[in-house]
N, C-alpha and C positions, 0 to 999 in steps of 0.2 A: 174529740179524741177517739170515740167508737172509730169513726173512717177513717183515722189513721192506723188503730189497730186493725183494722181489717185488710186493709192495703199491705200491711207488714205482716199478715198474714197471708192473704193472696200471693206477696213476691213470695213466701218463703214455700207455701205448697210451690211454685211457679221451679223455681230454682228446686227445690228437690227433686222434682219428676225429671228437668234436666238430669240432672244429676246421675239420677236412677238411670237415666236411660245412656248415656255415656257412659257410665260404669261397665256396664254390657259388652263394650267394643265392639271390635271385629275381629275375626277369627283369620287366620293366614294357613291357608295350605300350597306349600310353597318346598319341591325337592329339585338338590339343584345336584347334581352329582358329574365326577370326572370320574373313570375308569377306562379299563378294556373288557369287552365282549368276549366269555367264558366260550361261544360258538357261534359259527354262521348261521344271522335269521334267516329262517323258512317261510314263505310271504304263504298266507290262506288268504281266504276268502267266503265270507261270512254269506248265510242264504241272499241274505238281499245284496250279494256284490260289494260290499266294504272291502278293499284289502287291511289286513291284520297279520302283524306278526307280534309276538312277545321274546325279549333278550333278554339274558343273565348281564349283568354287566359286574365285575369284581373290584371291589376299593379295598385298597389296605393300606389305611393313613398309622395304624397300629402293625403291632406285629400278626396277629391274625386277619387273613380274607373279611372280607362283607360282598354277599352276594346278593344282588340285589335284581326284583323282576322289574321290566319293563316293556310296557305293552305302547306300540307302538299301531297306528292307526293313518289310512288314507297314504298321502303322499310320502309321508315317514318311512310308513312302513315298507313303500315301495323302493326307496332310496336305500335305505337299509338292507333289502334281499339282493339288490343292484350291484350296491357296492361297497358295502364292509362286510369283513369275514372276522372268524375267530383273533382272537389277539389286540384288533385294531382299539386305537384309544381314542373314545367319544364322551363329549359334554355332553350332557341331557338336563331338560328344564322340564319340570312339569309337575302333577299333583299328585299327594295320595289317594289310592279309593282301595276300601276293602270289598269282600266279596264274599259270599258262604258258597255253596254246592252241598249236596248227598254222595259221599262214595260209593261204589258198589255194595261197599258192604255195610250199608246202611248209617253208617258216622257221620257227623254233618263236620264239614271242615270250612276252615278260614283263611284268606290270604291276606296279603295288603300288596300292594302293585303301586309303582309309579304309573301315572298315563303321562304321556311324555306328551309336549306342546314344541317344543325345540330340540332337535337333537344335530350335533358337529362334528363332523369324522375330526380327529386329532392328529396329526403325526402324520409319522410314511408306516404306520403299521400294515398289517396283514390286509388284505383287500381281495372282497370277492371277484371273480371274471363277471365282467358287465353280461348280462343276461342278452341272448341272441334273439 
C-alpha cells in the first residue's frame, strides 16, 4: 500500500506542475487594423542604412477618430514612401511595442506603436507619385 500511495502521489505532484505550467499560457501580441493614412510617409534612414518611415493611420468604427502610429521598417517602409499618399486606405498587420525617451525638457515620455509586419494599399485612394 505505501507504493501505491506514493505513485498517487507522484502522479499528482506530476499533473499539478503540468498544470501550473499550462495555466501560464501564451501571450498574443497581435494588431490588425484597416484605415486611411492621416499623411504621406517620409521614408528615413536610420545611421546604419535601415530604411524607416512611421504613419498615422485613422479608424473610426465609432463616431470619433482613433489615430493610430505606425512604424514601418525595410521594404515596408520603402513601398509606403513609393506609393501611398495621404487619404489612401491600408490593412496593416503587426505588433505592439512601447517605448520611453527624455524630452527636452527633461519629462520622460511613453508611446505605444504598431511595428507593422504586413501592410496592403486598399482601394483606388490617394497615391503618392512613384519616386524617380
Amino acid at each position: 500500500m505505501t507504493s501505491k500511495a506514493r505513485n498517487s502521489s507522484t502522479t499528482s505532484k506530476t499533473e499539478n506542475t503540468t498544470t501550473e505550467k499550462s495555466s501560464q499560457g501564451t501571450s498574443v501580441n497581435r494588431v490588425i487594423l484597416a484605415g486611411r493614412l492621416v499623411a504621406a510617409p517620409e521614408l528615413r534612414t536610420t545611421g546604419s542604412g535601415k530604411h524607416v518611415t512611421t504613419v498615422r493611420v485613422a479608424t473610426n468604427d465609432r463616431a470619433q477618430a482613433e489615430f493610430h502610429d505606425v512604424v514601418l521598417w525595410g521594404q515596408l517602409a520603402e513601398f509606403a514612401a513609393q506609393y501611398l499618399g495621404k487619404g489612401r486606405s491600408v490593412y496593416v498587420e503587426g505588433r505592439l511595442q512601447s517605448r520611453t525617451w527624455q524630452a527636452p525638457d527633461g519629462s520622460n515620455r511613453r508611446t505605444v506603436e504598431t511595428v507593422a509586419s504586413i501592410l496592403t494599399a486598399l482601394g483606388r485612394g490617394a497615391t503618392a507619385e512613384p519616386a524617380e
